[in-house]
Structure formats: C-alpha cells, structure tokens
Gaussian input, Z-matrix of N, CA and C with variables (Angstrom, degrees):
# hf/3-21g

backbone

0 1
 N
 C     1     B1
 C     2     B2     1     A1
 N     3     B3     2     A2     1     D1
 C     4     B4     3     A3     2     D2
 C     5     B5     4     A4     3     D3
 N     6     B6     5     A5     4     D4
 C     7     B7     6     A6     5     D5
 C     8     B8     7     A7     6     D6
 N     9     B9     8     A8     7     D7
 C    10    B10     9     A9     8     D8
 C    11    B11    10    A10     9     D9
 N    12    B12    11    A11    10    D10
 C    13    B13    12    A12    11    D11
 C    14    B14    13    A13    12    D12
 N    15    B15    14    A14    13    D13
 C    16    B16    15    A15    14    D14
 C    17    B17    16    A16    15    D15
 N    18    B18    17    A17    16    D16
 C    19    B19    18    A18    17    D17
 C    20    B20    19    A19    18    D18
 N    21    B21    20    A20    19    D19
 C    22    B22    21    A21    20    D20
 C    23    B23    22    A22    21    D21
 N    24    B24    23    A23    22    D22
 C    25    B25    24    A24    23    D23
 C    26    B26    25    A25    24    D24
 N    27    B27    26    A26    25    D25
 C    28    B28    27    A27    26    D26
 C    29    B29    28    A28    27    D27
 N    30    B30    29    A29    28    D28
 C    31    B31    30    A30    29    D29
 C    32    B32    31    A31    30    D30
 N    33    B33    32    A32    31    D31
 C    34    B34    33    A33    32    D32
 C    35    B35    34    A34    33    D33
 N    36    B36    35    A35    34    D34
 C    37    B37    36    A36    35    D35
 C    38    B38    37    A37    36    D36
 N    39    B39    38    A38    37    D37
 C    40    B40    39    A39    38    D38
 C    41    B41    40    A40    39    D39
 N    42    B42    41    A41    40    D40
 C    43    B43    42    A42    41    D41
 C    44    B44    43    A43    42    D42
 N    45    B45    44    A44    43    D43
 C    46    B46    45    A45    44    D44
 C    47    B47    46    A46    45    D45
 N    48    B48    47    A47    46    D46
 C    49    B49    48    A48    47    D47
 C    50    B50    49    A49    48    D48
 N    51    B51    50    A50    49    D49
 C    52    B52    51    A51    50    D50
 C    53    B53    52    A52    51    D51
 N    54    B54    53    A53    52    D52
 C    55    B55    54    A54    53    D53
 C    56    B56    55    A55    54    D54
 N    57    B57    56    A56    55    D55
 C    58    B58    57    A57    56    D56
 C    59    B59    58    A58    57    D57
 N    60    B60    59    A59    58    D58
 C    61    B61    60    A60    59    D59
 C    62    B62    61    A61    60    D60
 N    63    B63    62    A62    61    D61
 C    64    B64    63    A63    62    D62
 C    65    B65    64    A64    63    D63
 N    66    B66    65    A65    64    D64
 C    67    B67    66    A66    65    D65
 C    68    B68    67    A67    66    D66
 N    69    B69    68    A68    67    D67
 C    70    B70    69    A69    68    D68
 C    71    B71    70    A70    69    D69
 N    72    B72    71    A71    70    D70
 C    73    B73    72    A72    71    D71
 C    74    B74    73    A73    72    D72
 N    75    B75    74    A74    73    D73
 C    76    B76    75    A75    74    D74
 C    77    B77    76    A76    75    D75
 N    78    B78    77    A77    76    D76
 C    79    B79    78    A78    77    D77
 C    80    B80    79    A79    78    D78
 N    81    B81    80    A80    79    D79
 C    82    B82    81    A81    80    D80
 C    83    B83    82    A82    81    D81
 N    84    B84    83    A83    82    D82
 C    85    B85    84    A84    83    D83
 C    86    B86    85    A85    84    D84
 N    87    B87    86    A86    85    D85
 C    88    B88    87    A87    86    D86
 C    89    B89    88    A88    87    D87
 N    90    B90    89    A89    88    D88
 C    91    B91    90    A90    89    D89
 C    92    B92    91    A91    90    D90
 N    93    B93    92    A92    91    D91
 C    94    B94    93    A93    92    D92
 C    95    B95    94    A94    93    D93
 N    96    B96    95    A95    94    D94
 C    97    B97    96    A96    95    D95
 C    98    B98    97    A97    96    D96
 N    99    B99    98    A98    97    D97
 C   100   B100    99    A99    98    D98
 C   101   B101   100   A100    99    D99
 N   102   B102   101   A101   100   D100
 C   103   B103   102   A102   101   D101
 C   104   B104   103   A103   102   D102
 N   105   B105   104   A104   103   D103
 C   106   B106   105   A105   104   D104
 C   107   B107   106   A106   105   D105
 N   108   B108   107   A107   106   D106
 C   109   B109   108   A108   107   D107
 C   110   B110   109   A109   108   D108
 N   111   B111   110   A110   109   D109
 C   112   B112   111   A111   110   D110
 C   113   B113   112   A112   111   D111
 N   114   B114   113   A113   112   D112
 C   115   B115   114   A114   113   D113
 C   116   B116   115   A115   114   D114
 N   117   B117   116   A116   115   D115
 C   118   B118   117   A117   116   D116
 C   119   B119   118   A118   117   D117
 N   120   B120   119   A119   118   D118
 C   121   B121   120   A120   119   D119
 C   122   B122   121   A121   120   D120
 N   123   B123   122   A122   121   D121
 C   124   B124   123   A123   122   D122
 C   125   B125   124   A124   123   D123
 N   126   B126   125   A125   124   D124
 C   127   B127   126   A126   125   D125
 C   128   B128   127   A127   126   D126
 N   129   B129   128   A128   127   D127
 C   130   B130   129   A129   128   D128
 C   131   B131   130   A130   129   D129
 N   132   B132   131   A131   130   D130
 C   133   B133   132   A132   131   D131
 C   134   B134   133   A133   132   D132
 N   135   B135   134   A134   133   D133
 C   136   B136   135   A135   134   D134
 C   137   B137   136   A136   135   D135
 N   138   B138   137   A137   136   D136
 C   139   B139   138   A138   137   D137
 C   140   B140   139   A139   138   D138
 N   141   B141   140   A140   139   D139
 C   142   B142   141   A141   140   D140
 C   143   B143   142   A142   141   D141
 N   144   B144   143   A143   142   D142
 C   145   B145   144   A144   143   D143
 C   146   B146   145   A145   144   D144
 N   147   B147   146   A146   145   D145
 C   148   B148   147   A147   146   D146
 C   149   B149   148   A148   147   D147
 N   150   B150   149   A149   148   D148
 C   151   B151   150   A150   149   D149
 C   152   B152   151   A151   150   D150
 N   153   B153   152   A152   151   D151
 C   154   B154   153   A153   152   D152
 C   155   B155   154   A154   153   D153
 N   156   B156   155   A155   154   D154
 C   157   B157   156   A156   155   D155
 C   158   B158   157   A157   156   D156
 N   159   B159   158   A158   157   D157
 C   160   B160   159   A159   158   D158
 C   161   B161   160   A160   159   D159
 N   162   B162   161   A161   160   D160
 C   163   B163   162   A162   161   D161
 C   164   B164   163   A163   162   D162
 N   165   B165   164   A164   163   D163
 C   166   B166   165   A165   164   D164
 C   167   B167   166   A166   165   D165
 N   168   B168   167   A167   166   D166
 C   169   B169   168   A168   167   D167
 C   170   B170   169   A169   168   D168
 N   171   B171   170   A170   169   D169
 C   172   B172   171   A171   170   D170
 C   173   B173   172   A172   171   D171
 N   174   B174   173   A173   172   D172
 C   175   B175   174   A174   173   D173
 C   176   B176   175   A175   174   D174
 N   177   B177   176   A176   175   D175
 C   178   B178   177   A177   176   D176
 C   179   B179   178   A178   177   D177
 N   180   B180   179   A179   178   D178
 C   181   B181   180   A180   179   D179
 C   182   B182   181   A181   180   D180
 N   183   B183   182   A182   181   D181
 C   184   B184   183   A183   182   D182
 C   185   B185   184   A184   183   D183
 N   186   B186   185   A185   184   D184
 C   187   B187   186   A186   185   D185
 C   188   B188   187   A187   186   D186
 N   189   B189   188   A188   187   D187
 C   190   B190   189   A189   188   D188
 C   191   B191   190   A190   189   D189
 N   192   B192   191   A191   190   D190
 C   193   B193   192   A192   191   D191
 C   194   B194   193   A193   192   D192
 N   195   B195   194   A194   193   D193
 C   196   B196   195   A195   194   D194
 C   197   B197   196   A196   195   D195
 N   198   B198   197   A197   196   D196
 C   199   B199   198   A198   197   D197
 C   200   B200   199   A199   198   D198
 N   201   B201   200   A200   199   D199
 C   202   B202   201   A201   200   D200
 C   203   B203   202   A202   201   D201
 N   204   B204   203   A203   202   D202
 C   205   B205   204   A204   203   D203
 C   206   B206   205   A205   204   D204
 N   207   B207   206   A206   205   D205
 C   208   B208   207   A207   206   D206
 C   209   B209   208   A208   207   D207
 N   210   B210   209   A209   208   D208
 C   211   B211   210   A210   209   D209
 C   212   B212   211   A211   210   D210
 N   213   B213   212   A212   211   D211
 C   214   B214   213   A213   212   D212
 C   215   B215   214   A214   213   D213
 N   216   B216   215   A215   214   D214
 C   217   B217   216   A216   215   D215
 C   218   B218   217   A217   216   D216
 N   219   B219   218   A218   217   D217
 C   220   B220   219   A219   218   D218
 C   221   B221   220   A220   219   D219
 N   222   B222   221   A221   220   D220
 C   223   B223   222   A222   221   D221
 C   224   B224   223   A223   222   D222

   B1=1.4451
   B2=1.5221
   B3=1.0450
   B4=1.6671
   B5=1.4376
   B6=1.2212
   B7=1.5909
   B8=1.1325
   B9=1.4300
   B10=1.9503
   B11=1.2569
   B12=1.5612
   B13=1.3349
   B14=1.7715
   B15=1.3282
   B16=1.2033
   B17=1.5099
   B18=1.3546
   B19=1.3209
   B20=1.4085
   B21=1.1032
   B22=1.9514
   B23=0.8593
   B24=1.9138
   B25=1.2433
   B26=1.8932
   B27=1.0208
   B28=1.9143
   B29=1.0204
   B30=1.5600
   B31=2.0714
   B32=1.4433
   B33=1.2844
   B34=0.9603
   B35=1.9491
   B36=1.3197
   B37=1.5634
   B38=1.2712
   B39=1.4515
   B40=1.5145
   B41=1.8326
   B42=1.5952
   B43=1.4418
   B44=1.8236
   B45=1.0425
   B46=1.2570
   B47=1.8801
   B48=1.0731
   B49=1.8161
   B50=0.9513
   B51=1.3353
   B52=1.8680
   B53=1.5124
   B54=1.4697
   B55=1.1152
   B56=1.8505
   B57=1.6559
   B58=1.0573
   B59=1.4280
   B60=1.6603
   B61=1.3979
   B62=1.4898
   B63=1.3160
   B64=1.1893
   B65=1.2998
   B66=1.7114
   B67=1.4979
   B68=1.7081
   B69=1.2998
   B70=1.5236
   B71=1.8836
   B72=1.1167
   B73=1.4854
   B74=1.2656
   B75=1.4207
   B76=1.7085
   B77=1.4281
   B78=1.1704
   B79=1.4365
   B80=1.5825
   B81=1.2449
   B82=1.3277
   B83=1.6038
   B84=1.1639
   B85=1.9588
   B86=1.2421
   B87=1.6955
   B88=1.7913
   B89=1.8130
   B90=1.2857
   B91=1.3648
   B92=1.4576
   B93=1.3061
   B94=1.5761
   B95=1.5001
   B96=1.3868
   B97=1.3575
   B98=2.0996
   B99=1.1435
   B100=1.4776
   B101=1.5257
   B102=1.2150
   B103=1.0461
   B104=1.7844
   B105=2.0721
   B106=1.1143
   B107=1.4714
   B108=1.2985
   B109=1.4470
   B110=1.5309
   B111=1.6308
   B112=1.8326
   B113=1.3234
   B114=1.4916
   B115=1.4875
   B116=1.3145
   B117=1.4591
   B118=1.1638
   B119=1.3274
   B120=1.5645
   B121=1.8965
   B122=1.2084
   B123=1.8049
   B124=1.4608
   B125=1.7147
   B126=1.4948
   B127=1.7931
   B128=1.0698
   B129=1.4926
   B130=1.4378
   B131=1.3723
   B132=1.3766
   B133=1.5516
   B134=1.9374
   B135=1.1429
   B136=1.6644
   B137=1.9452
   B138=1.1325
   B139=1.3564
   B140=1.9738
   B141=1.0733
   B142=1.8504
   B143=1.5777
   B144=1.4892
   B145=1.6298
   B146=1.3824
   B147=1.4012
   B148=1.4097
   B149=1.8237
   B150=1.5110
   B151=1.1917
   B152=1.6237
   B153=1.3919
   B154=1.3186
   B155=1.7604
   B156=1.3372
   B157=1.2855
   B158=2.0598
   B159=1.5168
   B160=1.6792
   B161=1.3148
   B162=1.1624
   B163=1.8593
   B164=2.1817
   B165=1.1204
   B166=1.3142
   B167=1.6803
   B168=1.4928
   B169=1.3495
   B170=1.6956
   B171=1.7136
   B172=0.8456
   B173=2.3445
   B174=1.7418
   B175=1.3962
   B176=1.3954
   B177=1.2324
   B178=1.5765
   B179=1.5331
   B180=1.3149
   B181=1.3796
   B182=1.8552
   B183=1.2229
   B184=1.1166
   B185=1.2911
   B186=1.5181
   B187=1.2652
   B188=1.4444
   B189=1.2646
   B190=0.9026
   B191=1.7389
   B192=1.3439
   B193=1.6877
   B194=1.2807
   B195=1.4663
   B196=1.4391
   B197=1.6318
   B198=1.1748
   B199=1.1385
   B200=1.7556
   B201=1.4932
   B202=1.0432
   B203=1.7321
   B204=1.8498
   B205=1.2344
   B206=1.7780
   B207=1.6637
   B208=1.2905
   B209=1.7763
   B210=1.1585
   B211=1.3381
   B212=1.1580
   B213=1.2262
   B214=1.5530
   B215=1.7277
   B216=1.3310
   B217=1.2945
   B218=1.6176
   B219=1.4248
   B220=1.7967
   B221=1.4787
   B222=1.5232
   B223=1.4953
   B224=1.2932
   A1=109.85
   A2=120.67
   A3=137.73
   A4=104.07
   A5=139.12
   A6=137.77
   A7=96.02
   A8=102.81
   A9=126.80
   A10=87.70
   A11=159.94
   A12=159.88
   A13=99.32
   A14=113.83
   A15=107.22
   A16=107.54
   A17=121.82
   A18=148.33
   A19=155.68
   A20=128.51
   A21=110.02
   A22=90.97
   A23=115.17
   A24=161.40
   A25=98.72
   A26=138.96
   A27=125.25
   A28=76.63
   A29=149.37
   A30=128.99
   A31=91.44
   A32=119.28
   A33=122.73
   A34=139.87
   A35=106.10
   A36=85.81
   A37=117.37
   A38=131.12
   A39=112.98
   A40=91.26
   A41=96.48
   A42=98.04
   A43=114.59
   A44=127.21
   A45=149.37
   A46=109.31
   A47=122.58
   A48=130.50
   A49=127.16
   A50=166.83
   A51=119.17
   A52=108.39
   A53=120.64
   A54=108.52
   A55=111.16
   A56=98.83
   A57=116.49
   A58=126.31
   A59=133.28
   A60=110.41
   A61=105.25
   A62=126.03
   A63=158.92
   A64=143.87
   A65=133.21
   A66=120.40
   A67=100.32
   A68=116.01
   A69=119.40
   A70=100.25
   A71=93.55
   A72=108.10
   A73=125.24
   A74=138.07
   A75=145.76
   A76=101.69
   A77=128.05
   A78=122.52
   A79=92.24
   A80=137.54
   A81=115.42
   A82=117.73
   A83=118.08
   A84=125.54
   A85=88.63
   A86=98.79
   A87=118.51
   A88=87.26
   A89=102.04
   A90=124.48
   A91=120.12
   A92=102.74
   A93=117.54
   A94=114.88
   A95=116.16
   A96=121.39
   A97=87.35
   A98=94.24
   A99=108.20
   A100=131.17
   A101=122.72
   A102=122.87
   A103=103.18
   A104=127.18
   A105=111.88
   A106=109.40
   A107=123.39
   A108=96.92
   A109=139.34
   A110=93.57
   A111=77.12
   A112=134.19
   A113=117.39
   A114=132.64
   A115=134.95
   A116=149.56
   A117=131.83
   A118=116.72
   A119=89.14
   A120=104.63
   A121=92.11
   A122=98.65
   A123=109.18
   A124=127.18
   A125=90.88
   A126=85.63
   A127=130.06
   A128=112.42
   A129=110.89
   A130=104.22
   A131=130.50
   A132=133.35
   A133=112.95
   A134=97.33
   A135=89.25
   A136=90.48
   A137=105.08
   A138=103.18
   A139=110.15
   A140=92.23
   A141=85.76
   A142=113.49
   A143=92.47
   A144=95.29
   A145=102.62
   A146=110.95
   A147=126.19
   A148=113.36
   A149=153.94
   A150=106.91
   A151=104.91
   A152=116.08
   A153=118.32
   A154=100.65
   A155=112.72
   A156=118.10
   A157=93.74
   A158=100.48
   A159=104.45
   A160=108.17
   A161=102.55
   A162=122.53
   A163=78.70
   A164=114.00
   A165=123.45
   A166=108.72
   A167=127.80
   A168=137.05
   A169=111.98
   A170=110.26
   A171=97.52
   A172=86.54
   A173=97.70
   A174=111.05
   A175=123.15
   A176=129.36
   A177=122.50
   A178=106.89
   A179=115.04
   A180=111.32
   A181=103.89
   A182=126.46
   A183=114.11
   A184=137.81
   A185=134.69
   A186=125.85
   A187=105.23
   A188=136.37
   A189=136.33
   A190=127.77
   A191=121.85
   A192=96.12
   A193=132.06
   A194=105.28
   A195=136.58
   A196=102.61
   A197=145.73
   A198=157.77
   A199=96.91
   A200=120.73
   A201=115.29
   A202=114.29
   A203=110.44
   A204=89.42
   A205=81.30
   A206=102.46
   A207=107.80
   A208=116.73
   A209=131.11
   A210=141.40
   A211=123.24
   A212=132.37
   A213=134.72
   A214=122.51
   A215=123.74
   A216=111.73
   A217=113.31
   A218=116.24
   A219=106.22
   A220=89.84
   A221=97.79
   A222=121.05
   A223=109.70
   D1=134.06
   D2=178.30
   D3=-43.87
   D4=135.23
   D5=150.75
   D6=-45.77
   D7=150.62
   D8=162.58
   D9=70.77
   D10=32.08
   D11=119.49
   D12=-45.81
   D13=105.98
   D14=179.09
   D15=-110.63
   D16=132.85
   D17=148.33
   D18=-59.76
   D19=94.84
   D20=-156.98
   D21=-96.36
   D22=-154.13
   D23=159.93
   D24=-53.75
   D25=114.53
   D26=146.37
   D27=107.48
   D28=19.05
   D29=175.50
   D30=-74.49
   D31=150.78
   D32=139.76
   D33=-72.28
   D34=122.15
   D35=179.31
   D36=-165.85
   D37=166.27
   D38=-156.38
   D39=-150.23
   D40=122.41
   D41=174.30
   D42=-118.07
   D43=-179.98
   D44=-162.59
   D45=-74.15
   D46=92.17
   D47=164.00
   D48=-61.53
   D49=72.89
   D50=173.59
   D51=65.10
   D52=23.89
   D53=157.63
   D54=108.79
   D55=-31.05
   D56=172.14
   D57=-82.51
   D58=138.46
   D59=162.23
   D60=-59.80
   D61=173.72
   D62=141.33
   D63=-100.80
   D64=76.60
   D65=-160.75
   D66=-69.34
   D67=164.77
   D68=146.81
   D69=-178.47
   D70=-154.26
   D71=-179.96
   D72=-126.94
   D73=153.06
   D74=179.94
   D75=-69.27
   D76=118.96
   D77=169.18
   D78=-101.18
   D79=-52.86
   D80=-178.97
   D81=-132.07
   D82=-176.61
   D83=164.44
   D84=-118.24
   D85=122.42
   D86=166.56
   D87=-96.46
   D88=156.23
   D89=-179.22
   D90=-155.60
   D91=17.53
   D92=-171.92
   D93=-148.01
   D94=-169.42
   D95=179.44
   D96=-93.84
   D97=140.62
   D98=179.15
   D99=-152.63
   D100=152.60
   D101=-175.66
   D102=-102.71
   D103=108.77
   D104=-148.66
   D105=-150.60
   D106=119.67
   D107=-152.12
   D108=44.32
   D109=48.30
   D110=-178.91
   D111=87.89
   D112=-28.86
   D113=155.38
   D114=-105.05
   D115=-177.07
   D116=126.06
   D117=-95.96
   D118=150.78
   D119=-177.94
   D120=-124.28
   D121=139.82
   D122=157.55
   D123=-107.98
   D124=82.47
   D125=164.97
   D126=-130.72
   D127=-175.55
   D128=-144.69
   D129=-118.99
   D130=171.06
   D131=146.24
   D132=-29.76
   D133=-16.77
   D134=-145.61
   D135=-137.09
   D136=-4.62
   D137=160.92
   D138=-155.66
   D139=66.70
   D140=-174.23
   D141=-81.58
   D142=176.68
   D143=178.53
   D144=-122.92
   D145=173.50
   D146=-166.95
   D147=-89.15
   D148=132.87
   D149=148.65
   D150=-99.50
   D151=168.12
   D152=-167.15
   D153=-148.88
   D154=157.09
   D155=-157.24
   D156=-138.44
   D157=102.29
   D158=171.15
   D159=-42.85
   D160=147.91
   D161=-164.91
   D162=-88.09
   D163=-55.39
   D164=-166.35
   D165=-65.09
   D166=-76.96
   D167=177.48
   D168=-53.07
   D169=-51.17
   D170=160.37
   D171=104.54
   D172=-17.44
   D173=175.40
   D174=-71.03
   D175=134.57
   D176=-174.07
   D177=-79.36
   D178=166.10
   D179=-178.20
   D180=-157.95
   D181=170.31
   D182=153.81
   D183=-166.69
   D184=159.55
   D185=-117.89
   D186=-145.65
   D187=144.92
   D188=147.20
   D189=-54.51
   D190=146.86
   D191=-169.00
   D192=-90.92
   D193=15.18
   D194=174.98
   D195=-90.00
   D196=-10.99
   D197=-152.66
   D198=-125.30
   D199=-23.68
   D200=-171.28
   D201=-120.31
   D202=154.26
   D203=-149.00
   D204=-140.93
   D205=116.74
   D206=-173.74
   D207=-54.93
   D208=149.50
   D209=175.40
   D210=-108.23
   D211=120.79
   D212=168.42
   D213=-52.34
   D214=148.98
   D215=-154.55
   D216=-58.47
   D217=-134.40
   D218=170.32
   D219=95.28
   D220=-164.49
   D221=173.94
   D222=-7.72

C-alpha cells in the first residue's frame, strides 16, 4: 500500500493469510507500544499498525499498512 494511504475505523480491507486473501475491517489505528490481539506491537505516530477484524473468523489480527489492501464498498 502507498504511504499517506490513510485508514480509519469501518475501512474496508483485505490482506494476505496462509496464502489466502483475507477480507475484514479496521477496528482501530495503534500508534503506540500496545498490548493487541494477543501480542505487543510497537508503533509509532509515524509508522503505526492497523488492528483489523476477519470478515470470516471474525479473529482480530494486526498489520502493518503496507500489508493491507483497501476494498471497494459491496460485501
């Protein structure tokens, strides 16, 4: 994904599994050190990560925003 591609809360977008795409949605912008899905992530103002919630599992996950790939509305 392009730098300065900005992302909210409700984007739609679908990144890469096991080989599989994955649709779901942004539930938040981490911008800090965090405790997030299960891991910690360290990001920043100036390099954050995504968390995102599978349209399918329904499991949170999270992503860098280069890893993530906006979706057109629909589904």
């Amino acid at each position: 994904m392009a730098k300065g591609k900005k992302l909210g809360k409700g984007d739609k977008v679908s990144w890469s599994s096991h080989g599989q795409t994955v649709p779901g949605k942004v539930k938040k912008k981490v911008t800090g050190r965090a405790e997030v899905a299960g891991r910690t992530v360290d990001a920043s103002k100036d390099e954050p990560q995504y968390e995102v919630e599978s349209d399918k599992s329904g499991r949170n996950a999270v992503h860098k925003p280069e890893s993530l790939r906006k979706r057109g509305g629909g589904s």
